[in-house]
C-alpha positions as CSV (number, residue, x, y, z in Angstrom):
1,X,0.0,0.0,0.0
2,X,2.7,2.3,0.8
3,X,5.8,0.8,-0.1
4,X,4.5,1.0,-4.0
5,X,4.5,5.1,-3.8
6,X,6.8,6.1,-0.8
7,X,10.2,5.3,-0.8
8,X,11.3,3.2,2.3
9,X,8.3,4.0,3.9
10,X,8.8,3.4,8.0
11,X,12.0,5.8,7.4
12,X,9.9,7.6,4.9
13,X,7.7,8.6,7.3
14,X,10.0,9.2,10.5
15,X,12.0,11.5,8.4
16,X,9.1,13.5,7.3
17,X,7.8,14.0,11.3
18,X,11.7,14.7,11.7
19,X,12.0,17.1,9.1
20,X,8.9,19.4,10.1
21,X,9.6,18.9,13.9
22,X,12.8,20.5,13.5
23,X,11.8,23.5,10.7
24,X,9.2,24.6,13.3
25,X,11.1,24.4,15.8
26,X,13.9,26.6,14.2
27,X,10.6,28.9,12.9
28,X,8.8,29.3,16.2
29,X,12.4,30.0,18.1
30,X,13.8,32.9,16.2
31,X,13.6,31.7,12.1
32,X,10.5,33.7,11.4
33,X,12.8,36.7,11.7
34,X,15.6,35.5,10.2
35,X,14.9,37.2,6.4
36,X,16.4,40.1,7.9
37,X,19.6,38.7,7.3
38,X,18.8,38.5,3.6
39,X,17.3,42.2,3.1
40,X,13.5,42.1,4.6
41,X,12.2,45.1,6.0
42,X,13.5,45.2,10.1
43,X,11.2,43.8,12.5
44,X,8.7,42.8,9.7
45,X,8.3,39.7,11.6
46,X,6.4,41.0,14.2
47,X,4.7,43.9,12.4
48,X,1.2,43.9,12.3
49,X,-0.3,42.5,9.6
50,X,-2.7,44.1,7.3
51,X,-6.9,43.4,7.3
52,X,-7.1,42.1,3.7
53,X,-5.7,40.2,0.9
54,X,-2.3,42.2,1.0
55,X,-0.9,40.1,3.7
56,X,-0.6,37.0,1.6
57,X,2.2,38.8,-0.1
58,X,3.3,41.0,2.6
59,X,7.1,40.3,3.9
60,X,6.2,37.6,6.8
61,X,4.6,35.3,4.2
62,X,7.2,35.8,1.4
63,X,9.6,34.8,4.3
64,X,7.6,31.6,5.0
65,X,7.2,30.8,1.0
66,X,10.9,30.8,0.6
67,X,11.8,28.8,4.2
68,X,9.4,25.8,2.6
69,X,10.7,25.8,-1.1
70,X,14.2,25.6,0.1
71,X,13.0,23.3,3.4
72,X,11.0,21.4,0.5
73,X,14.1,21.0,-1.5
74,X,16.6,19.9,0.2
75,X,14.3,17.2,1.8
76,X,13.6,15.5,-1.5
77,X,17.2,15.9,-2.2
78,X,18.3,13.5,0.3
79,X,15.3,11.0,-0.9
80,X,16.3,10.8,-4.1
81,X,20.2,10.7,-3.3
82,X,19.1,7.2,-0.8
83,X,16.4,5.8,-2.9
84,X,15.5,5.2,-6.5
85,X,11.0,5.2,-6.1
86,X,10.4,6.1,-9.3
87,X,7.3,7.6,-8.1
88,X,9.0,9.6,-5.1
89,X,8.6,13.4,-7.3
90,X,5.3,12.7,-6.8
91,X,4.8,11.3,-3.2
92,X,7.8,14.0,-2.1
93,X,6.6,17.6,-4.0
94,X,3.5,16.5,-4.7
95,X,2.6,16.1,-0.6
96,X,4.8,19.3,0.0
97,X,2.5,21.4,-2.9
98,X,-1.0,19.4,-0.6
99,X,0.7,20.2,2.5
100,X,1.5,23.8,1.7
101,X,-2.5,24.6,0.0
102,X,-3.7,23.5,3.6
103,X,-1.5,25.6,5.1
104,X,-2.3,28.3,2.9
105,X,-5.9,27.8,3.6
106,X,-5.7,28.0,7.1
107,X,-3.9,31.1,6.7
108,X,-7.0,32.2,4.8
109,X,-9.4,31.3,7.8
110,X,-7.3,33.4,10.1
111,X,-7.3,36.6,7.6
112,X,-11.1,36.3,7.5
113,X,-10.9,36.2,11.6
114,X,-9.2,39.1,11.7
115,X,-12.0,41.0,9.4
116,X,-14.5,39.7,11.7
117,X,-14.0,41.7,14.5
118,X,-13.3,45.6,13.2
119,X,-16.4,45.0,10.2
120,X,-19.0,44.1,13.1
121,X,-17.6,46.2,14.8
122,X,-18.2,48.9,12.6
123,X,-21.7,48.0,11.9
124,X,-22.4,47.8,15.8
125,X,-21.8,51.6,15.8
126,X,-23.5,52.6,12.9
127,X,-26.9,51.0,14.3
128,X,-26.0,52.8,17.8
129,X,-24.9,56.4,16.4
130,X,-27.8,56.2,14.3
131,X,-25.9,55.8,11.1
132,X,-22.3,56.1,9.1
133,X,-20.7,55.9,5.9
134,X,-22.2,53.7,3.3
135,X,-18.9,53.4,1.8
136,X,-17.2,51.9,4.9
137,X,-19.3,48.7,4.5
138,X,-18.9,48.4,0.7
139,X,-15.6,48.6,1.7
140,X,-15.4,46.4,3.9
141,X,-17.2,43.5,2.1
142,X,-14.9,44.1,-0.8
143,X,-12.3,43.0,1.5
144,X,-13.8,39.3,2.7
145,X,-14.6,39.2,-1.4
146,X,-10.9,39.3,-2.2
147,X,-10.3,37.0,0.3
148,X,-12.4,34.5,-0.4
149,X,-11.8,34.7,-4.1
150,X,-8.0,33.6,-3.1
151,X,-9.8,30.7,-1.2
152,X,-11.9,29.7,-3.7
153,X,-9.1,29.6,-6.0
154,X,-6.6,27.9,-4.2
155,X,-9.5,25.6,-3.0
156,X,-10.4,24.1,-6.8
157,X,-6.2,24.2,-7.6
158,X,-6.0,21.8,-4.7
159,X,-8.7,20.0,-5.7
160,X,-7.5,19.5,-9.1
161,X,-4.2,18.6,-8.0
162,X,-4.9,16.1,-5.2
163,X,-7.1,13.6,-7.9
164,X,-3.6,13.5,-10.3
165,X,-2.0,12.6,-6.7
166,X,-4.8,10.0,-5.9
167,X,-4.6,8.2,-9.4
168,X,-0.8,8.1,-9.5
169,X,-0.9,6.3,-6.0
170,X,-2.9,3.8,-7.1
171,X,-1.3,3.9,-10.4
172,X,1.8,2.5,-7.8
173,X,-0.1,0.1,-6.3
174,X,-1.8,-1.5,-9.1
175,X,1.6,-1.7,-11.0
176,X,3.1,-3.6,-7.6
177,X,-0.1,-6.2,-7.2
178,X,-0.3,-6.9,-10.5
179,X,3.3,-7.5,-11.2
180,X,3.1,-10.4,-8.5
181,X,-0.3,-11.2,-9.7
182,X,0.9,-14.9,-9.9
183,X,0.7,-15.0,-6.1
184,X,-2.2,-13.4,-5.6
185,X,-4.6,-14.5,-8.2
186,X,-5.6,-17.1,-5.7
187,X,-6.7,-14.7,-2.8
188,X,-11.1,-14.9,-2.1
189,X,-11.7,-11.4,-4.0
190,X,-8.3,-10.8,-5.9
191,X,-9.6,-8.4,-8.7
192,X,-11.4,-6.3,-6.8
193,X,-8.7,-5.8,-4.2
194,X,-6.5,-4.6,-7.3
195,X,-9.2,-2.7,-9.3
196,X,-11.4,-1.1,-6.4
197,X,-9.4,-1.3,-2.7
198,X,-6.7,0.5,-4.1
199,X,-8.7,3.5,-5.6
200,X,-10.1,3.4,-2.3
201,X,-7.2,3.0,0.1
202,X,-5.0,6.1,-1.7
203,X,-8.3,8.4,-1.7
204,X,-9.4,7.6,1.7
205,X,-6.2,8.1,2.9
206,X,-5.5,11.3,1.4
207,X,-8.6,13.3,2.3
208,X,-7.8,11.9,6.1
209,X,-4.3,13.2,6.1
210,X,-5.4,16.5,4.6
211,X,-7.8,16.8,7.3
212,X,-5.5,15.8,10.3
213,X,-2.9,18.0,8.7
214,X,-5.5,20.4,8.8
215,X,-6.8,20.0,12.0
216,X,-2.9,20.6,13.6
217,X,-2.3,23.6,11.1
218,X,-5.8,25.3,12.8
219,X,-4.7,24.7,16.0
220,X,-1.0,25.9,15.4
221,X,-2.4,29.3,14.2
222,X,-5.9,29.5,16.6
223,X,-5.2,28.1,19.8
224,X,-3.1,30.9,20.7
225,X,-5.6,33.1,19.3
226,X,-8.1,31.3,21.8
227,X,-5.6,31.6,24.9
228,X,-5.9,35.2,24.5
229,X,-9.2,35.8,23.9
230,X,-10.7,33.7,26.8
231,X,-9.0,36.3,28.9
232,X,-12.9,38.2,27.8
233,X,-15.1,35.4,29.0
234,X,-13.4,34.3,32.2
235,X,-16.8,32.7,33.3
236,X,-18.4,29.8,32.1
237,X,-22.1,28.1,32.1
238,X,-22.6,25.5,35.4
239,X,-18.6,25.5,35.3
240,X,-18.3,29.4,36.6
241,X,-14.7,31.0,36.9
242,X,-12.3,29.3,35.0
243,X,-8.6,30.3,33.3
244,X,-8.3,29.5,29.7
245,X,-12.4,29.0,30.1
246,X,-12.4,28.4,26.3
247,X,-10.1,26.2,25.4
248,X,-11.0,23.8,28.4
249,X,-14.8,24.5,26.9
250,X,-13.7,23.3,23.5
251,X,-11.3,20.3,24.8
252,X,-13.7,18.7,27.2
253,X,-16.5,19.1,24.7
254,X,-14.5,17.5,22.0
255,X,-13.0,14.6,24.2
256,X,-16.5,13.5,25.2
257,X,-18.1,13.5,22.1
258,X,-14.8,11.2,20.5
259,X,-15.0,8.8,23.5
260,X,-18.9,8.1,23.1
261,X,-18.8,7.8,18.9
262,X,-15.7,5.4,19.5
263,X,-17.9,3.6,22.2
264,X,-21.0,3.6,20.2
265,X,-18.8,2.4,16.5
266,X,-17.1,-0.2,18.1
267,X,-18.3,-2.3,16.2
268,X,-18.6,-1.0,12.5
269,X,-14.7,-1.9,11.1
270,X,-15.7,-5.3,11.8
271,X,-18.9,-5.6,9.4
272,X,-17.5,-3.9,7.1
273,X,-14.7,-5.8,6.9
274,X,-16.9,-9.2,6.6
275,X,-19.3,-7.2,4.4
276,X,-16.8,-7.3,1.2
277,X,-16.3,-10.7,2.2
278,X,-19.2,-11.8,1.7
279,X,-20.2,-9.6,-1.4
280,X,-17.0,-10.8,-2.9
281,X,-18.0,-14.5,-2.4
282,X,-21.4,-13.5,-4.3
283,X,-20.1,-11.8,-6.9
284,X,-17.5,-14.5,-7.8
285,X,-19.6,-17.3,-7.9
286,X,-21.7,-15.0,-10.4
287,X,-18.2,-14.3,-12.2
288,X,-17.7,-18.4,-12.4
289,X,-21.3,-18.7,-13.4
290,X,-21.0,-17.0,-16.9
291,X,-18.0,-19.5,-17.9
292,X,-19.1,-22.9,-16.4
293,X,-22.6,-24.0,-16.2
294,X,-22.5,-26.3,-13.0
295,X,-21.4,-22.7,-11.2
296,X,-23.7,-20.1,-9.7
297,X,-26.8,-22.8,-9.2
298,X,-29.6,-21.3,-7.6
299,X,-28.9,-23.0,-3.9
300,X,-25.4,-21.6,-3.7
301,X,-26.6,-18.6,-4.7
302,X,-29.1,-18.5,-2.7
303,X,-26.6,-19.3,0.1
304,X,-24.5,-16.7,-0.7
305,X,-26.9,-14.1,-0.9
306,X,-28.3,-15.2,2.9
307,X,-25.0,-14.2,4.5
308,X,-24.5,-11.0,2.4
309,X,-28.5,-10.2,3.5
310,X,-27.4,-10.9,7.3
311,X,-24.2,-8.7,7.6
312,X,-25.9,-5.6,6.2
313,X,-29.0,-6.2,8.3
314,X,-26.6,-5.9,11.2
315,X,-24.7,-3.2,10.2
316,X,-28.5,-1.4,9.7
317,X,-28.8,-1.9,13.1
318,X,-25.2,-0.7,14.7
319,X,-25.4,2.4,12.2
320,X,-29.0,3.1,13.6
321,X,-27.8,3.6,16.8
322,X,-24.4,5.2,15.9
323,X,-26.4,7.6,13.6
324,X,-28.4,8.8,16.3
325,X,-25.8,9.5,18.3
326,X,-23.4,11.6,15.7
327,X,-26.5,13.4,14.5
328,X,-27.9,14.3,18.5
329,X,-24.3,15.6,18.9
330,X,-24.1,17.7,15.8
331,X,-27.2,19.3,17.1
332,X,-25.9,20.2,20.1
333,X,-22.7,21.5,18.6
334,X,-24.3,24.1,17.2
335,X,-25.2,25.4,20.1
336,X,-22.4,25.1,22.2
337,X,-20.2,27.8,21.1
338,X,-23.0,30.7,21.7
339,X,-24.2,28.9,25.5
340,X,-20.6,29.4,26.5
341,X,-20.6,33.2,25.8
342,X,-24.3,33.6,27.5
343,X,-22.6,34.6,30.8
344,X,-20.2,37.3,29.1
345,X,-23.3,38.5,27.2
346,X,-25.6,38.7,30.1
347,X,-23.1,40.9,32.0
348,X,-23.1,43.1,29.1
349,X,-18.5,42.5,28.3
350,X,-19.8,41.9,24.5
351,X,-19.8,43.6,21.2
352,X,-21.4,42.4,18.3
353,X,-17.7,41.9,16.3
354,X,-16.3,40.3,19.4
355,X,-18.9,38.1,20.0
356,X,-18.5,36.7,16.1
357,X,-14.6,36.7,16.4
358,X,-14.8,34.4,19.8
359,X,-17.5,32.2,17.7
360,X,-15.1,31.7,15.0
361,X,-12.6,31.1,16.9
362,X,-13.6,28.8,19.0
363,X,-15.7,27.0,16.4
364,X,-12.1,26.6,14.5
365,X,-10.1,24.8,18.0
366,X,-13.2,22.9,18.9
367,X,-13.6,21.4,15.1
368,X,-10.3,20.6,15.4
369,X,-10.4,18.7,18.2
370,X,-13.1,16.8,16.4
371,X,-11.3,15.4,14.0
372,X,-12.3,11.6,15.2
373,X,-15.4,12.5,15.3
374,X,-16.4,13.8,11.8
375,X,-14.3,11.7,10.1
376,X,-15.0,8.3,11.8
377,X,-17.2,6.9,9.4
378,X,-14.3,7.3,7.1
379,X,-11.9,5.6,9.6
380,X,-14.2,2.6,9.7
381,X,-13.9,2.4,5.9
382,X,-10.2,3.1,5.8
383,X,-10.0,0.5,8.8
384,X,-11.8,-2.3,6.6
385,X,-10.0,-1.7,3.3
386,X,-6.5,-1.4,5.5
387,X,-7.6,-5.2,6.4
388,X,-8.4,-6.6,3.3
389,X,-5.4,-5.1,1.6
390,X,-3.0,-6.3,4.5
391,X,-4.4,-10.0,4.4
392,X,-3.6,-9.4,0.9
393,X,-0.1,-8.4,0.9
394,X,0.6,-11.0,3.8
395,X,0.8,-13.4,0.7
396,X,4.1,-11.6,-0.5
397,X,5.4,-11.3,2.6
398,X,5.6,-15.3,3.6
């Protein structure tokens, strides 16, 4: 599965969670700054940043495009002096290009924060002072337009390039089964292991990386934002007077609701595993039935057919259950983030542009500490697939 794409993957992948450990840790201890060595404006670093699309290309983020094309570089480098994956240009610059777009994107989410605040703001005033500049507000939507026209874009060139990335994994794959097709041709299910698992595996897997990448970029560039800003609602609902109120509002809330949906799906990687078992079973004694005419009688068949009818009738039942759960907790979700500002609000320590900046804030950490939980009906997919392919491979590894 991975071996196929990645070169050496168990070092592959301890290198890679090397290689950023050690870039952010030069970054976050004094590298942000260093471009004044190389002619960028003094202290640019920790000048303020500009409300609108400009920052993108202000000094701090030319800074940061240069640190990861040369970071970017030299890690491939050393790949392709120690291995010879023909596929490594694209498992190497092709995740750095992924890996930078979700960056980017996050960086997008916390430019749109920062409008939040002074355009509410503004509005908040103009209703109280009985009116303002029109201008002001065409103004300020014009901004959030040009933002999210960068998002947008960067969005659908992501998109775009993350499908070519998908196909060319599998591409690797399907070129490593079937070149030891001889030894697997005998597995229960062979072809569709090749022809659909694979497509499977290397999408799943991809949109679950982006996400968890995703998930730690938004909390790199939010939590700190929330440390702050709790500092404005030191009291919470039933809890009272707490430090750091919202970030132990948005842990708690998220470890609770990823301990009851792992509780609750116990059970689902497990039928779905058996379920392409037993589909594969069916459909191959279908597939022997067109060529042989003592195959695919109507008893076997019917046989067949009973066990595939049983596993999805259970997994009817533990998804009934598990469905209610996810969906009551969505529900509730929605309304968390507001009931935990009700006590700032009822003492009157809120303006309209505050009160959506904490929301979006918070929203961002506590979605991000959520990651289990909306993605983990994509686990138990992943989780099945992960087993058939492995029972696969097991063949080639004796």
């Amino acid at each position: 599965m991975f071996k196929s794409f990645f070169p050496s993957p168990r070092l592959f992948f301890i290198s890679v969670i090397v290689w950023l450990s050690l870039n952010m840790l030069l970054w976050y201890t004094g590298g942000h700054g260093w471009g004044e060595y190389l002619g960028f404006p003094k202290g640019y670093a920790e000048a303020e940043l500009p409300i609108g699309v400009s920052r993108f290309w202000s000094a701090s983020f030319i800074w940061f495009y240069l640190w990861f094309l040369v970071s970017t570089a030299l890690f491939a480098g050393f790949w392709r002096f120690f291995s010879d994956n023909k596929w490594q240009k694209w498992s190497i610059w092709g995740s750095a290009f992924i890996l930078f777009n979700i960056w980017f994107g996050v960086q997008v989410s916390v430019a749109i924060n920062a409008w939040y605040g002074p355009f509410w703001d503004m509005i908040q005033k103009m209703l109280s002072d009985g009116g303002g500049n029109i201008a002001d507000l065409y103004n300020g939507t014009l901004t959030f337009l040009y933002i999210a026209m960068v998002a947008v874009t960067f969005a659908v060139v992501n998109a775009f390039f993350t499908s070519h990335y998908v196909f060319r994994w599998r591409t690797a794959m399907n070129e490593y089964y079937t070149a030891n097709w001889e030894k697997l041709r005998h597995v229960e299910g062979a072809s569709q292991r090749i022809q659909e698992d694979t497509m499977r595996f290397a999408t799943i897997v991809e949109d679950l990386g982006v996400e968890l990448i995703k998930s730690v970029m938004v909390l790199i560039a939010f939590l700190p934002l929330l440390f702050q800003i709790s500092q404005k609602v030191p009291v919470l609902p039933i809890v009272g007077e707490i430090e750091h109120s919202l970030v132990w509002a948005a842990v708690v809330w998220a470890i609770v609701g990823t301990v009851v949906l792992m509780f609750v799906g116990q059970k689902l990687p497990g039928l779905q595993f058996n379920n392409q078992k037993v589909e594969a079973a069916y459909r191959k004694e279908l597939v022997y039935g067109e060529d042989h005419e003592n195959r695919a009688d109507p008893l076997t068949l019917k046989e067949l057919f009973a066990r595939v009818r049983v596993n999805y009738f259970r997994l009817y039942f533990h998804y009934a259950y598990f469905n209610l759960v996810a969906i009551w907790y969505k529900q509730l979700d929605i309304l968390y983030s507001l009931v935990v500002l009700f006590p700032a609000i009822a003492a009157g320590k809120m303006t309209l542009g505050l009160i959506n900046q904490i929301s979006n804030i918070f929203d961002k950490v506590r979605e991000s500490f959520q990651y289990l939980i909306s993605s983990w009906k994509t686990i138990i997919e992943l989780l099945s697939i992960h087993k058939r392919l492995k029972a696969f491979e097991s063949i080639l590894d004796e």
